[in-house]
C-alpha positions as CSV (number, residue, x, y, z in Angstrom):
1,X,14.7,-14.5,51.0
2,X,15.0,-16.9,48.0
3,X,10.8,-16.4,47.9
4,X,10.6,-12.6,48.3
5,X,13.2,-12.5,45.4
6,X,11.5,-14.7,43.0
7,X,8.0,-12.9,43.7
8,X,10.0,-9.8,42.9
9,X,11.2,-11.0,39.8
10,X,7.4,-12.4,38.8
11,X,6.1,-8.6,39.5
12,X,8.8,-7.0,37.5
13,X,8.0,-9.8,34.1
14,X,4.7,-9.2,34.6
15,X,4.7,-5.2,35.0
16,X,7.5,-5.4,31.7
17,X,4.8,-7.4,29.6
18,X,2.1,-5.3,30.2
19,X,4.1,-2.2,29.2
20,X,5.0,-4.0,25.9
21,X,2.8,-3.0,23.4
22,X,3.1,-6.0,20.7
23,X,0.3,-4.3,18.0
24,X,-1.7,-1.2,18.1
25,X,-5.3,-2.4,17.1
26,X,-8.1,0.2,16.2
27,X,-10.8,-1.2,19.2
28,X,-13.5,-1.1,16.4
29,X,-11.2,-3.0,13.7
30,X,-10.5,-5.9,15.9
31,X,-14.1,-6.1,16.8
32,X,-15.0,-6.7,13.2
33,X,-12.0,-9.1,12.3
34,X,-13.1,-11.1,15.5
35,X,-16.6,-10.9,14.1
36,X,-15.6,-13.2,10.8
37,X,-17.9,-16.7,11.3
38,X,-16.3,-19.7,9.5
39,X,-20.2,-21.4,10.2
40,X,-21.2,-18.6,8.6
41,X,-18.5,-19.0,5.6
42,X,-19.3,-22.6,5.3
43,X,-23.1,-21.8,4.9
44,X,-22.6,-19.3,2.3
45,X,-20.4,-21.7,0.6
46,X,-22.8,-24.3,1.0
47,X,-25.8,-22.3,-0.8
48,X,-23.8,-21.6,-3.8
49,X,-22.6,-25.1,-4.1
50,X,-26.4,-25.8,-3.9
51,X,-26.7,-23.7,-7.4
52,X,-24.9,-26.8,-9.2
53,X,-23.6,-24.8,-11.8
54,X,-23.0,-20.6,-11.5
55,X,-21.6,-20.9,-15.1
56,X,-22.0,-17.6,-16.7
57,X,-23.5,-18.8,-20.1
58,X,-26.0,-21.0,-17.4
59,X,-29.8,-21.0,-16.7
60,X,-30.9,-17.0,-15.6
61,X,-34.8,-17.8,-15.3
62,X,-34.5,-20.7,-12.8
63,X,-35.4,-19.9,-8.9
64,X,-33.1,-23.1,-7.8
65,X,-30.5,-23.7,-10.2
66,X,-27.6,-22.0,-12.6
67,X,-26.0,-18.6,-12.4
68,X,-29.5,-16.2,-12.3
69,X,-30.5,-17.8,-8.7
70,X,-27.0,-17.3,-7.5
71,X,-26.7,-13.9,-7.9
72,X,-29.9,-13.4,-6.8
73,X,-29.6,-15.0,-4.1
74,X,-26.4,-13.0,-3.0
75,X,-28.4,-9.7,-3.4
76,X,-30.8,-11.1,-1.1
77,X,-27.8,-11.3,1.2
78,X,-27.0,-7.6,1.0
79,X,-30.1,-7.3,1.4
80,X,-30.9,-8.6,4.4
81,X,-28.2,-7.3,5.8
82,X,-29.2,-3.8,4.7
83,X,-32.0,-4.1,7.2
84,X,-29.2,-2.9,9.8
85,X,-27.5,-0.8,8.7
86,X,-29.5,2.3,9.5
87,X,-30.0,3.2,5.3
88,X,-26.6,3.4,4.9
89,X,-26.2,0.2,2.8
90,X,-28.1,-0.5,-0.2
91,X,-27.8,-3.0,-2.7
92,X,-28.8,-3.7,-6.2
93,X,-27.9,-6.2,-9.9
94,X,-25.7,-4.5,-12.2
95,X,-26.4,-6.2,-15.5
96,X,-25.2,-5.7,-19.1
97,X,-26.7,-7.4,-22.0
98,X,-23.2,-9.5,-23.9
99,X,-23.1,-9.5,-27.5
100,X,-21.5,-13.6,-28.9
101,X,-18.0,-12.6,-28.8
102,X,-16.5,-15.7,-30.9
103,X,-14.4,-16.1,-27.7
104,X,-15.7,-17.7,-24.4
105,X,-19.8,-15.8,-25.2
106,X,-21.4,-18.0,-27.6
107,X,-24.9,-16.0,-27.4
108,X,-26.6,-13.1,-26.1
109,X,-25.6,-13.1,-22.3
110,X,-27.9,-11.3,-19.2
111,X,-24.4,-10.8,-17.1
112,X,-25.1,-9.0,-13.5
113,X,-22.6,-8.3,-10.8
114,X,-24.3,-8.4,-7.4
115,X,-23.9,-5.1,-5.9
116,X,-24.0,-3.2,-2.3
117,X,-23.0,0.0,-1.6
118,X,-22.2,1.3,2.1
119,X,-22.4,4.5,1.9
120,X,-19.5,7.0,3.8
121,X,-21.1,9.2,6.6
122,X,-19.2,12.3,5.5
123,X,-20.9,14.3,2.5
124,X,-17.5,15.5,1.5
125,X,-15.7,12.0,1.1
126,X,-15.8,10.9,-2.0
127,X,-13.7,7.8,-1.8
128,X,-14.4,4.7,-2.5
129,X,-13.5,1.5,-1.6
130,X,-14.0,-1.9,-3.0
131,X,-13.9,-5.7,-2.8
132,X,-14.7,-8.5,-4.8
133,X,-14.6,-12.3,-5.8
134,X,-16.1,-14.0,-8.6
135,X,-19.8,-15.8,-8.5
136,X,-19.1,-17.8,-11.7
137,X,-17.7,-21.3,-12.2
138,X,-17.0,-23.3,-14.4
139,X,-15.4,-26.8,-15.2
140,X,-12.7,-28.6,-17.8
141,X,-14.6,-26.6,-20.7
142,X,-15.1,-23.4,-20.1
143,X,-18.6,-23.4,-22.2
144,X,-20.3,-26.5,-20.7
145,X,-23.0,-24.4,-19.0
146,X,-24.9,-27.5,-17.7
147,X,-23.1,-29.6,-15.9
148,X,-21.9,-29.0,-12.1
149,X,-19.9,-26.7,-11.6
150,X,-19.7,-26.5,-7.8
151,X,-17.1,-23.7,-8.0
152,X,-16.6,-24.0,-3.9
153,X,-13.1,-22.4,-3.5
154,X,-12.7,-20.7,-7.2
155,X,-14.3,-18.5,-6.3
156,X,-17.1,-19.2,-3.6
157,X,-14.5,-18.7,-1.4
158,X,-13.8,-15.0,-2.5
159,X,-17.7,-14.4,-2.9
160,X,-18.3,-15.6,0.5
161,X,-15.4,-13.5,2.6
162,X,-17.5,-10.5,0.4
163,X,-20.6,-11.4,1.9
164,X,-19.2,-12.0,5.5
165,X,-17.3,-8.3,4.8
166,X,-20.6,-7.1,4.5
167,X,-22.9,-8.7,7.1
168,X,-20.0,-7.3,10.0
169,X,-18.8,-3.7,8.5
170,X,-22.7,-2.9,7.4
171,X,-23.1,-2.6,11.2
172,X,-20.9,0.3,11.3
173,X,-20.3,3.5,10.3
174,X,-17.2,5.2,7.8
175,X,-16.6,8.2,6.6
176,X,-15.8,6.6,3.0
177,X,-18.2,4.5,1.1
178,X,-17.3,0.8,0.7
179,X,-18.5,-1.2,-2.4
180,X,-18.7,-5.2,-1.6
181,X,-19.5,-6.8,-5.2
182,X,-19.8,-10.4,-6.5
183,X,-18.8,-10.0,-10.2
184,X,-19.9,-12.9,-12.7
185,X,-17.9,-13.3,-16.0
186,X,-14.5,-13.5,-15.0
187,X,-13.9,-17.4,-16.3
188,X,-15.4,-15.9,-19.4
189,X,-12.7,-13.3,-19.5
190,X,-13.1,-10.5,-16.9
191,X,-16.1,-9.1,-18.3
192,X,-18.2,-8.7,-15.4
193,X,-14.8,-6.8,-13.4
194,X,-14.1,-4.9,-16.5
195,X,-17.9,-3.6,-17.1
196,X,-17.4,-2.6,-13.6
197,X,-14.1,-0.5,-13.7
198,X,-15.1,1.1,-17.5
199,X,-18.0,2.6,-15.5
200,X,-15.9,3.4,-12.5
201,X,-13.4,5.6,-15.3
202,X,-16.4,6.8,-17.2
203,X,-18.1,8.2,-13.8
204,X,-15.1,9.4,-12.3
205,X,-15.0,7.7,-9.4
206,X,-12.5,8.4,-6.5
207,X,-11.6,4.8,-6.3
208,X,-9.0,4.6,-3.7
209,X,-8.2,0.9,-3.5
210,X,-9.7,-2.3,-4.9
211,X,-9.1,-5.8,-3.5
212,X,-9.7,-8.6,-5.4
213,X,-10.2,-12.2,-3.7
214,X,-9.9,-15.2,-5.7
215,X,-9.4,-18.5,-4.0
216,X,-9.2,-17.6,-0.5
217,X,-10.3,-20.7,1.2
218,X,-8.0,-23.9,0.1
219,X,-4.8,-24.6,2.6
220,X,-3.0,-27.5,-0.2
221,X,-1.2,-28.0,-3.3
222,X,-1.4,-30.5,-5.8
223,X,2.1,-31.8,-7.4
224,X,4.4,-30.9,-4.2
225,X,1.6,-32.0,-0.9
226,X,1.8,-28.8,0.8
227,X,-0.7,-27.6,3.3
228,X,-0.1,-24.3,4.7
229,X,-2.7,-22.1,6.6
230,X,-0.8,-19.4,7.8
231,X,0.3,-17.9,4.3
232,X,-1.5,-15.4,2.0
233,X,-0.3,-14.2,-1.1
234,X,-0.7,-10.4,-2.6
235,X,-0.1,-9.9,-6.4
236,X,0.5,-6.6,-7.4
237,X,2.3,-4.7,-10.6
238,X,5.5,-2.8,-10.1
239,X,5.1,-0.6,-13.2
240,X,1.4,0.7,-14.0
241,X,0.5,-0.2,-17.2
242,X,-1.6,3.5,-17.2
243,X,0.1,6.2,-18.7
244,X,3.2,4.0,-18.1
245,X,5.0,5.8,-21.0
246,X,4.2,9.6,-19.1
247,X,5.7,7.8,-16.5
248,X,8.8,5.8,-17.1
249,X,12.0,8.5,-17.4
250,X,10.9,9.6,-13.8
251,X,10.6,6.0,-12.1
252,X,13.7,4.7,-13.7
253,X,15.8,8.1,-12.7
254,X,14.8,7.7,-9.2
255,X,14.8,4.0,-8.6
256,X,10.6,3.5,-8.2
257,X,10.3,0.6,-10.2
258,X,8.4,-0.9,-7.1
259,X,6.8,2.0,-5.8
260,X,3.7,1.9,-8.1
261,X,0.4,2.7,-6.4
262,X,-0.9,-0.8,-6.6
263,X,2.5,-2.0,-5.2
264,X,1.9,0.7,-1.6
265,X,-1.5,-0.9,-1.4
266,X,0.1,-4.8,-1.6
267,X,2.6,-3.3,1.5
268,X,-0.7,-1.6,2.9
269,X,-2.2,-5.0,3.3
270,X,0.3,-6.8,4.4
271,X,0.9,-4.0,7.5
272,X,-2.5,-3.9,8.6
273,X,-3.1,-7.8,7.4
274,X,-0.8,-9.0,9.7
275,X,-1.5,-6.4,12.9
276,X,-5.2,-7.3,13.2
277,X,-5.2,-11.2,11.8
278,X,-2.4,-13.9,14.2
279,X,-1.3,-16.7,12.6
280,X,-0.9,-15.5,9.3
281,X,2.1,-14.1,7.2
282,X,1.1,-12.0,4.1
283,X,3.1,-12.6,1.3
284,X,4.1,-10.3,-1.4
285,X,4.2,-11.2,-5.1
286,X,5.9,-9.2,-7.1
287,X,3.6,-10.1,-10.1
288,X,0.2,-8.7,-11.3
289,X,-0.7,-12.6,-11.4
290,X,0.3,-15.8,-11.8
291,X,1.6,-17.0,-15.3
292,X,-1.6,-18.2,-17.5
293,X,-4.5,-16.9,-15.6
294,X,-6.0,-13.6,-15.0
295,X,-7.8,-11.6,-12.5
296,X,-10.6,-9.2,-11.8
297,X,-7.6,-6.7,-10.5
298,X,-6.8,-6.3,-13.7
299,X,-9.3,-4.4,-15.9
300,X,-9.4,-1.9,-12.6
301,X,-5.4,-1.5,-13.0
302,X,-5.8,-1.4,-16.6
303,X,-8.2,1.9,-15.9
304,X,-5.6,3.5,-13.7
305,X,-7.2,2.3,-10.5
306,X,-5.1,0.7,-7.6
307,X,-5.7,-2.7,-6.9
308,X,-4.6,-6.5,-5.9
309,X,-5.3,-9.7,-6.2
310,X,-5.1,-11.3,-3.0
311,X,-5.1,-15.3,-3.2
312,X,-4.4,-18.4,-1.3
313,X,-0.9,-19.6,-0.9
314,X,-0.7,-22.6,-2.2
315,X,-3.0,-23.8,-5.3
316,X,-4.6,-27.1,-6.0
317,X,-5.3,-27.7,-9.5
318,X,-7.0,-30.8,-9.4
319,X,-10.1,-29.0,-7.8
320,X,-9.4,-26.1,-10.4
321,X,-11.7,-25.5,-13.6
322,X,-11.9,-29.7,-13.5
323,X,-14.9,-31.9,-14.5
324,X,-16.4,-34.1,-11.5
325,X,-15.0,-37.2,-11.2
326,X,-12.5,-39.8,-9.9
327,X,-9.0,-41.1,-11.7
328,X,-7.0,-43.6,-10.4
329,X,-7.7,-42.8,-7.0
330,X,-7.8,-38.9,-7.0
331,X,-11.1,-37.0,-6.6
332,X,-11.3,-34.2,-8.8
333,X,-13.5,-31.2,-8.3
334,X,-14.1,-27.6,-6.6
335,X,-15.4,-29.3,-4.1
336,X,-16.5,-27.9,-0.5
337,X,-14.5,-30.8,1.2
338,X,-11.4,-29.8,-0.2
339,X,-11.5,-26.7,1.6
340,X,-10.0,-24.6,5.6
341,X,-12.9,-22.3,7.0
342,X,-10.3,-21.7,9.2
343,X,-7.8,-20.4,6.7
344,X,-11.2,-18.8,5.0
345,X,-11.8,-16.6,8.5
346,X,-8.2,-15.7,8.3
347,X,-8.2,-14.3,5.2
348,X,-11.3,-12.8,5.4
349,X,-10.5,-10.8,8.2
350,X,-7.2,-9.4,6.7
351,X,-10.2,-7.6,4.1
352,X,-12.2,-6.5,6.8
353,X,-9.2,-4.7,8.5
354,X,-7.5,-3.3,4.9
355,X,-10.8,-1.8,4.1
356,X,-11.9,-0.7,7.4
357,X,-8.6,1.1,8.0
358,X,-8.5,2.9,4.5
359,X,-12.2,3.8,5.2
360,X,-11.7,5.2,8.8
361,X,-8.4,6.8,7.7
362,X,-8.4,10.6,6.2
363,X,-7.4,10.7,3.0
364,X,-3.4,10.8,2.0
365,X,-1.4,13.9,2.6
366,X,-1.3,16.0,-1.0
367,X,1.9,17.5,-2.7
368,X,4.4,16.0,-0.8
369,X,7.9,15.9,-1.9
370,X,11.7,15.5,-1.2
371,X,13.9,18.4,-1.4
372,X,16.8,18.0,-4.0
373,X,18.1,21.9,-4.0
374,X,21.2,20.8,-2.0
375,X,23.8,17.9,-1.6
376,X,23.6,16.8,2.2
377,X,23.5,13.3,3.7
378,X,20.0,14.4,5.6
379,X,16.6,14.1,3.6
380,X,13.8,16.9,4.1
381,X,10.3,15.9,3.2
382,X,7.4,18.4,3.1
383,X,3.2,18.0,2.5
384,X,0.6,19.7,2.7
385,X,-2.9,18.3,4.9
386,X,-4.8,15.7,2.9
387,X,-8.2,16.8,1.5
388,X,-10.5,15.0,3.5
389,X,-10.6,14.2,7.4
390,X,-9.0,15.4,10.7
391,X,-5.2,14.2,10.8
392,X,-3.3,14.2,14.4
393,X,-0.2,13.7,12.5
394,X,1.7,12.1,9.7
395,X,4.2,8.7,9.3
396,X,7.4,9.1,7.3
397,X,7.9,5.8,5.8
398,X,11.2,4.6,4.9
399,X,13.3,1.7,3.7
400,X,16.2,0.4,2.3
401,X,16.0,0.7,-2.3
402,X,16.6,-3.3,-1.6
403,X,13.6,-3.6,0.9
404,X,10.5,-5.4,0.0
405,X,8.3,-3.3,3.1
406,X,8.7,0.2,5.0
407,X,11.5,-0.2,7.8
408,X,11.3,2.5,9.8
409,X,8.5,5.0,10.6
410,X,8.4,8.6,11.8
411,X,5.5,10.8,13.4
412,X,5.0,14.0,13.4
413,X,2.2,16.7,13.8
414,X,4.0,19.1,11.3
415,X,3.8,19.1,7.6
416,X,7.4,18.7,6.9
417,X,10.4,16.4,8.7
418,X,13.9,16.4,8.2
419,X,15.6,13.0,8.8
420,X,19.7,12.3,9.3
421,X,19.5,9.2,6.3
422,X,20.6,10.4,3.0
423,X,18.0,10.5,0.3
424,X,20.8,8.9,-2.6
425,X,20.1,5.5,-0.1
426,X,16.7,5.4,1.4
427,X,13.1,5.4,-0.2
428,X,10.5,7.4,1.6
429,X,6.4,7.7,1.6
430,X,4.2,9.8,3.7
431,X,1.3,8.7,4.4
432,X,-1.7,10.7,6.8
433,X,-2.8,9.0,10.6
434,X,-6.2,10.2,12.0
435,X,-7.0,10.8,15.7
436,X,-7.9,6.9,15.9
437,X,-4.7,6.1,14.5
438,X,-6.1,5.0,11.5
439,X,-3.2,5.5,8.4
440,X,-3.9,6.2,4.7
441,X,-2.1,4.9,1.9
442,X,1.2,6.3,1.7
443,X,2.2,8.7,-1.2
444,X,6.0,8.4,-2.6
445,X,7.2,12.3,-2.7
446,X,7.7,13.9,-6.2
447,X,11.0,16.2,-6.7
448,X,11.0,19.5,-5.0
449,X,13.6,22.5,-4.8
């Protein structure tokens, strides 16, 4: 009897776990994030260490050696890569002739972001989507162009999760076009980020979301000895800094100060970070970036685009921007050694999930708003379809004004939803789900009556 009860109570665990559904993962989604290679990190890596410098002031001419050979070799990656994708990627050098700046360009620079485009399979989308990390290095002085530079983590490490993004998603097929870009020029102050988003405004791109990597692939600390693989911080501005002043009497009278756009996509990555990728936490910063450095996030936010910066948690400066060498017992140095492929896969795949979600996803519900006509302790919200794609229903986001992340969600097939949590306590966002489950970026409702 004792037996027969415990198989009983075996059966009814097991039958209990299997109806548990921890996380929903798109099939397709986990594929790809299951896809990421850390031999295949470590060889990217590798290569561009090979470069000895990838200064942006460095050699342009040279096959072997200096920033030229590095980018070009990186377009031969997209390349190659482009041989299966069916024509739908394509890849190409952006370049830009620099004028001596009196800053951190001393001459006439050649500076080319390496470029591929994966084009959306729908005519009518128009979004875009796109990631990046930085090819250049540099060491203590930011104008040495000649000696090594190895640059492994700052910012192979970006530049390589770019490339891996690329060899995996070019393999399948979105309705919105992904960009996947190694920008040079950021140690020399953004410039090869901020040529990029001045065309982006000038051309009108539908840029959708932009996610910046930048030191993805170190798990330690200098000063305090930490080493942590299963953190990974998001920075993101509260308050856009476009059209902030057309802006500001609305956010401060209804309490959005953290509801900017770039903000919803920091949340966004974290939700679908953390579904596809175990073992990590995604952490958000409540800061553009960190104090004294700067990010090729920025010139896209400073062009009204939304974007991050998305960054290892824990930073060692003594294989930061440093010269080669050994003091008093500590090597100093970007050096490959120094770095986790494991932490590296991690954080690659939270990209590959963000961007394949936002690419799968139609595109976010339009006019939606909260209805203010009448004092009740119940909150109506009403939309209308989004623009682009087929949408099964709709999530009504909500949270406490004191929550950092979306608490509670709602579905629903209509185009409006009434809840029973008053509207004076709770922040909302709608946001549209298509018939893969696939979610856009959610849209904070303006005022309606």
């Amino acid at each position: 009897m004792k037996r027969a009860y415990i198989l009983l109570t075996f059966i009814a665990i097991s039958l209990s776990l299997q109806a548990q559904v921890v996380v929903n993962r798109n099939q397709d989604i986990d594929k790809m994030v299951k896809a990421v290679n850390p031999d295949s990190l470590k060889s990217y890596i590798s290569k561009m260490v090979s470069f000895g410098t990838r200064n942006t002031l460095s050699d342009i001419k040279s096959k072997t050696k200096g920033i030229g050979a590095a980018r070009n070799w990186v377009l031969s990656k997209f390349n190659q890569f482009a041989k299966q994708s069916d024509g739908r990627l394509t890849a190409y050098l952006d370049t830009i002739t620099l004028k001596p700046d009196g800053k951190r360009v001393d001459q006439p620079t050649l500076l080319g972001n390496a470029v591929a485009i994966l084009k959306g399979t729908d005519a009518n989308d128009k979004r875009v989507y796109v990631v990046s990390g930085h090819l250049d290095s540099r060491v203590t002085d930011v104008m040495n162009r000649t000696s090594d530079a190895p640059g492994a983590n700052d910012d192979g490490s970006g530049v390589a999760g770019v490339i891996e993004a690329a060899r995996i998603m070019s393999q399948y097929k979105f309705p919105a076009t992904i960009i996947f870009v190694a920008v040079s020029g950021e140690e020399q102050s953004l410039l090869g980020s901020g040529f990029m988003a001045s065309k982006a405004k000038k051309e009108n791109w539908s840029l959708d979301a932009m996610l910046n990597n930048d030191m993805i692939g170190s798990n330690n600390s200098s000063e305090t000895q930490i080493i942590d693989n299963t953190r990974l911080r998001v920075f993101s501005e509260g308050l856009p800094s476009f059209d902030l002043d057309k802006n500001a009497k609305s956010i401060r009278q209804f309490g959005l100060e953290n509801d900017g756009k770039s903000r919803q996509l920091a949340r966004y990555v974290k939700e679908i970070g953390e579904r596809y990728v175990d073992q990590l936490e995604v952490k958000l910063i409540y800061r553009n970036d960190r104090f004294l450095r700067g990010g090729d996030h920025t010139p896209f936010v400073e062009n009204g685009f939304t974007a991050v910066r998305i960054t290892e948690m824990n930073e060692n400066f003594d294989h930061q921007h440093q010269d080669l060498r050994t003091e008093n017992g500590v090597r100093y140095g970007d050096l490959q050694e120094f770095m986790d492929f494991e932490y590296l896969r991690k954080n690659t795949g939270v990209n590959i999930a963000v961007l394949a979600n936002l690419a799968k996803a139609p595109s976010s519900p339009t006019e939606v708003k909260v209805d203010v006509k009448n004092l009740s302790n119940s909150t109506l919200l009403y939309w209308k379809a989004p623009l682009i794609g087929t949408v099964k229903g709709y999530y009504v986001l909500m949270r406490e004004t004191s929550s950092a992340v979306w608490e509670k969600k709602f579905f629903t097939s209509a185009t409006e939803l009434r809840l029973p949590y008053s509207k004076d306590n709770y922040l909302f966002a709608v946001q549209s789900v298509g018939n893969d489950g696939n979610e856009s970026l959610p849209v904070v409702p303006g005022i309606g009556r």
